[in-house]
N, C-alpha and C positions, 0 to 999 in steps of 0.2 A: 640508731642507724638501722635502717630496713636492709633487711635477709635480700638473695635474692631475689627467693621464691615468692617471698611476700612482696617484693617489688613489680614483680612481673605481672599478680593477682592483681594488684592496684591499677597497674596500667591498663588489664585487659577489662576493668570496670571503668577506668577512663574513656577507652574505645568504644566499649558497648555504650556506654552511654550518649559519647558523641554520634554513633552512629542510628540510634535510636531516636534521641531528641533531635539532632540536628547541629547543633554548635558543644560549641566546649567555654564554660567561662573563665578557663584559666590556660595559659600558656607552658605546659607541660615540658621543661627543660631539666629539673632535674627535682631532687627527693623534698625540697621545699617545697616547688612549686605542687607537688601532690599534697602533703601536708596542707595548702593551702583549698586545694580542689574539695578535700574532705569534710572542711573547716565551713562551707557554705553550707547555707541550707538549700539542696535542692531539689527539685521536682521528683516523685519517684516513677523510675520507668516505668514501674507498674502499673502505674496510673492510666491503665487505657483513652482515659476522655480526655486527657491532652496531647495526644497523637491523632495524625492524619495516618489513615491507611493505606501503606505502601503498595503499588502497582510496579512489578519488574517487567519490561518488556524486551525480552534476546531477537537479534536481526543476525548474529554474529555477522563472518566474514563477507563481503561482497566483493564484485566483480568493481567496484568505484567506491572510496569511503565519501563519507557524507553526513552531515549536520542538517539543520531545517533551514537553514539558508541553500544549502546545496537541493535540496528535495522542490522547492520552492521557483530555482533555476530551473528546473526540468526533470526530474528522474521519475520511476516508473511508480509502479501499483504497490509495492509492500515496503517501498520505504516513505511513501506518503502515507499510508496505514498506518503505518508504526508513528508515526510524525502527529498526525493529525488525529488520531487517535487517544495518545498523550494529550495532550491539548485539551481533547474535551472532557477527559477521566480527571484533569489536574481541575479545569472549570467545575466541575462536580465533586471536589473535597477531596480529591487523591493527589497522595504523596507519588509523582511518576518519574522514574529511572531508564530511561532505554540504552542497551547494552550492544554498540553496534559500531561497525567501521569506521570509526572517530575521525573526522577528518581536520586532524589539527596535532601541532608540531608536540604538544605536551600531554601525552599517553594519560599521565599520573594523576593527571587534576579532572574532577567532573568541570561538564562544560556546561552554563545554565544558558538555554534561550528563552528569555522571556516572551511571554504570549501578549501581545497586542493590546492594550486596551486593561489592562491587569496590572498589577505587583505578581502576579503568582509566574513560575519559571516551570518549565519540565528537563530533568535534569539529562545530561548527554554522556556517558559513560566507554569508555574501549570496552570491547566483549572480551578485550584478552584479561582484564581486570575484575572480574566476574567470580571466579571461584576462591580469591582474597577478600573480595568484600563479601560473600555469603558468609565468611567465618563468624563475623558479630552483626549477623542481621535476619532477622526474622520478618520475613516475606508476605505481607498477606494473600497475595494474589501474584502468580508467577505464570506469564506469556511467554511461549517460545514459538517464535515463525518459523515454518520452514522445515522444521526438524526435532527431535525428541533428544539431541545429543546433552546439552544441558544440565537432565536430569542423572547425568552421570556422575556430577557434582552432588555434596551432600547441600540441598537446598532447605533451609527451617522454614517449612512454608505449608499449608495443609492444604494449600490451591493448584493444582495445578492445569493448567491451558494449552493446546497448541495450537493453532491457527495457522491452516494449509492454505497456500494462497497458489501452490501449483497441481498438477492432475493427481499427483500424488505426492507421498512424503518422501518418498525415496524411489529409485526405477525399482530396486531387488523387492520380491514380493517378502523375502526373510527379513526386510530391515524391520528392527525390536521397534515398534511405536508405540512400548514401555505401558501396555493399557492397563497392566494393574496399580500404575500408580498417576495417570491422568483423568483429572477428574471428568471434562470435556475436549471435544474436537471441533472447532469451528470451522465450517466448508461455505461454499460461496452462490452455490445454487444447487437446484434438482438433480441437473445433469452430474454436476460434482460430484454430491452423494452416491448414488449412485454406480459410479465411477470408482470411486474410493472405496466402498463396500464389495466390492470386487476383486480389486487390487488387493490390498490388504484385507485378506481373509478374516485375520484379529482383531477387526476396527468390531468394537460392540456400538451396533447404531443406539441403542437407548443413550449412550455417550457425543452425538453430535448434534451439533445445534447452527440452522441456519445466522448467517451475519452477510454483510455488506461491506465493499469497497464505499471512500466517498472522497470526495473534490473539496476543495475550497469555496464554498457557493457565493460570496463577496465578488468574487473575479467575473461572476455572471448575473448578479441586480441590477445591473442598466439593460441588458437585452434587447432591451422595447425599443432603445435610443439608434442603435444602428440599423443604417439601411442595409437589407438584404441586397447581397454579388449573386450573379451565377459564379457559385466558386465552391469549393467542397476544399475541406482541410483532410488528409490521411495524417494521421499522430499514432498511431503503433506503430511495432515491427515491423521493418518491410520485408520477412518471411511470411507476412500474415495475412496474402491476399493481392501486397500491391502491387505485383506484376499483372495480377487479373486485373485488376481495376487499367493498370496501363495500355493494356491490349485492347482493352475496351474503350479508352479516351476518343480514339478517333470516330468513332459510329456516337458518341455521344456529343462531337462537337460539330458533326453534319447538321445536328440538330439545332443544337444552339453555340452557335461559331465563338461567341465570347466568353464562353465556361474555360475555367481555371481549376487548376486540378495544386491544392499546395499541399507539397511534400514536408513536414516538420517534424522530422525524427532523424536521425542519424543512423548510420552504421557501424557505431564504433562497437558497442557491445559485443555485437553480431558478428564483426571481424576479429575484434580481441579471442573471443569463444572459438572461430574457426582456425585461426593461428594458434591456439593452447592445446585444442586436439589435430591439429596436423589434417582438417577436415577439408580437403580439394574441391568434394563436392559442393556444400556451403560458397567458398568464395566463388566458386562458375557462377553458384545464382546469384551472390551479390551483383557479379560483375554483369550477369546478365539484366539483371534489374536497372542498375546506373544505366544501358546503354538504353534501355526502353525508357527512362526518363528525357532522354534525348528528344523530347517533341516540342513541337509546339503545343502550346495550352498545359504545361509544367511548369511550376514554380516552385526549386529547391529552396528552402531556408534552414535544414535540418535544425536541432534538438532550440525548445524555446524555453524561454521560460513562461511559469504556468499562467502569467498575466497578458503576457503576449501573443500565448497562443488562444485565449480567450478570448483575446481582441478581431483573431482571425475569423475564429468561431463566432463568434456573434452577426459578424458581417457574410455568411456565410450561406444560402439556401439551405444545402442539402448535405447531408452526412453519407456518404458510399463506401462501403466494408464487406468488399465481395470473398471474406476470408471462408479458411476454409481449417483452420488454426482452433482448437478445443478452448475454447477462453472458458477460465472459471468462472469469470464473472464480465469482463470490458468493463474500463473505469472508462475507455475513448467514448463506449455508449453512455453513459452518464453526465462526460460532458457534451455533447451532440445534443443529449435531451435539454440539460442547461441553456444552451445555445439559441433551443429553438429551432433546428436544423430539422429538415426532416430523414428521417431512420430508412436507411435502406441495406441491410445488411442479407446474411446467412442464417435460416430458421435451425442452427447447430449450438450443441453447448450450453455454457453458462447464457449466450445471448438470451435462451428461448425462456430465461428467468428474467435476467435483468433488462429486457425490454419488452418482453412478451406482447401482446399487440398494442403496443405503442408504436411499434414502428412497421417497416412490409420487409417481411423476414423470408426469404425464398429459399425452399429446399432442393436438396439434390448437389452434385459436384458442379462448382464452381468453376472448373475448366471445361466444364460441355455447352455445347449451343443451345442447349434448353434454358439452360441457366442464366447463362450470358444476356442471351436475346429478351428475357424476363427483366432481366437487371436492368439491361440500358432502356428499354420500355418504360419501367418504371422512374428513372433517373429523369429519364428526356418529360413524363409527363409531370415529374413534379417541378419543372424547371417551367415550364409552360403554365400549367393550372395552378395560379395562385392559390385562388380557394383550395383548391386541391393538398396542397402544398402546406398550407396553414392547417387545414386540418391535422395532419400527419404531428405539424412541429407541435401544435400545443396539448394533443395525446401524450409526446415524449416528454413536453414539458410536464404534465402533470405526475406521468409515472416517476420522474425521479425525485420530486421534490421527498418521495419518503426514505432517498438515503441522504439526510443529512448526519453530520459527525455527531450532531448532540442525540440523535437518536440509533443510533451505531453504536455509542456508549452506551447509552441506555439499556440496549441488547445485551451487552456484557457485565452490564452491573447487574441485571437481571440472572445472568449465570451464576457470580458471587455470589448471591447474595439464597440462590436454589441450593446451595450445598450448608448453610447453617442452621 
């Protein structure tokens, strides 16, 4: 009869090894059933070349939980990262775990979503489950979005990553972002950099490394098949420009009376976030914004999913994003360029990376009549001069085709693979 002690050793070599290989070939109930685990011959964890190298990616808690079916419905820029992201690291020989607001009734169990077209899965994990399973797992490669909190946990990992997908890691310029023990910083354009080296005085730039948001590029290989609308789709924030664009619908439909302006985003975020901080001013602009969609030539559909609002986009002349909003990167510009839309945005930001003269990017504030008068100008003549118009979309077309997922990966296996 086994000690206790000796019991507990047994089991915790049961675990490492299920958690290492992957399965268990014995059903561990009680002192037989180890006696029999022992009794195989099997693989040794040592064995490095029969293991796939583990990729963890942390999203922790959100404003909404969510699976890749939920991301896929609609959701924004770093849970489709994280999502699609996985995807192409599991297509390329990685073991992927993502660590994130699980949205499903059973916490305890990982959730596999299998990838399309495959046997291979990436696996779905609660972030509250995180610091249990580090205990018997060794990490080859550890992502954290968002935040450096993670590494507060004892992670066995030699890699470590975090990937800012907002202006910064934190507002406080004293939040720790822990640099003597990340190996890299991934930021999302020039202007980012920049931005962040600023902010956080600690950030050592030899430590970060340009990367990319990226789409689903399937949802946009027929392109060519739909007829162009006068129609423009707004898909972000509507903090992020579209009351300017609003203000401006009517001087732009003098011009061309049957332009359609579709609204496909929600407010729910944005109202959840002003009702958690008690924030008055926020819901005035919501509510001011709802009353300026009161027009003619508005079409609300709010939040789509990502197939449908591609559907919009395709059919669609022109992309208009008179923001005035720091984007680290616009993934909404990445699909515009997909689309084929032509780019008329704000020369601010992440934009002046991620579309740089692909599209006509106008500087200066957004709310002044320099700006405006520029905007609908260019808006009203790409609606008129097809040539015109075509030239613009197939510039944007071209510039995006280099953020796809499998080369996005590429970029970060490229990071791994600089640190051995």
């Amino acid at each position: 009869m086994l000690s206790e002690y000796k019991k507990e050793d047994l089991l915790n070599h049961v675990k490492l090894f299920t958690k290492w290989m992957g399965y268990c070939p014995v059903d561990i109930k009680n002192e037989n059933d180890l006696n029999e685990f022992f009794s195989i011959n099997l693989p040794s964890i040592l064995d490095f070349s029969k293991h796939k190298e583990k990729v963890y990616i942390y999203t922790g808690p959100g404003w909404e939980k969510w699976n890749k079916k939920k991301v896929d419905e609609g959701m924004a820029g770093s849970e489709t990262w994280a999502s699609y992201l996985g995807e192409a690291l599991t297509k390329k020989g990685y073991e992927v775990t993502i660590y994130n607001d699980l949205l499903t009734d059973n916490k305890d169990e990982p959730l596999l979503e299998p990838i399309d077209g495959t046997d291979l899965s990436v696996i779905y994990r609660d972030y509250t489950k995180l610091e249990e399973d580090l205990k018997y797992t060794y990490v080859d490669y550890f992502i954290s979005s968002r935040t450096t909190d993670p590494f507060n946990f004892k992670i066995h990992t030699h890699h470590r990553y975090v990937m800012i997908h907002d202006v910064f890691l934190n507002y406080s310029q004293d939040y720790d972002i822990k640099a003597w023990m990340v190996d890299k910083y991934a930021y999302l354009s020039d202007w980012h950099k920049e931005f962040l080296l600023q902010h956080h005085k600690q950030m050592p730039a030899e430590k970060m490394f340009l990367t990319a948001n990226g789409e689903n590029f399937d949802n946009y290989k027929d392109v060519d098949s739909y007829v162009k609308k006068n129609q423009a789709v707004y898909s972000s924030s509507p903090d992020r420009g579209l009351y300017e664009l609003l203000t401006m619908l009517p001087r732009i439909r003098k011009e061309i009376p049957d332009f359609e302006l579709i609204v496909a985003y929600g407010f729910y975020n944005w109202e959840k976030m002003c009702e958690a901080r008690h924030d008055e001013v926020g819901m005035q602009e919501i509510a001011k914004i709802k009353k300026a969609m009161d027009q003619p030539g508005v079409k609300y559909v709010g939040r789509l999913d990502k197939k449908t609002l591609a559907n919009y986009q395709k059919e669609s002349k022109v992309w208009l994003y008179p923001t005035a909003f720091s984007e680290t990167y616009a993934i909404t510009a990445l699909t515009a360029g997909l689309a084929k839309t032509a780019i008329v945005s704000t020369k601010y930001a992440g934009l002046i990376t991620t579309v740089g003269d692909s599209g006509i990017l106008i500087e200066g504030d957004n709310k002044s009549k320099e700006y405006q008068d520029r905007f609908v100008e260019e808006a009203v003549k790409l609606l008129k001069d097809e040539d015109y118009r075509k030239m613009w979309a197939e510039k944007g077309w071209n510039k995006m085709q280099s953020y796809t997922w499998d080369k996005i990966a590429d970029g970060w296996i490229k990071e791994f693979k600089s640190k051995q």
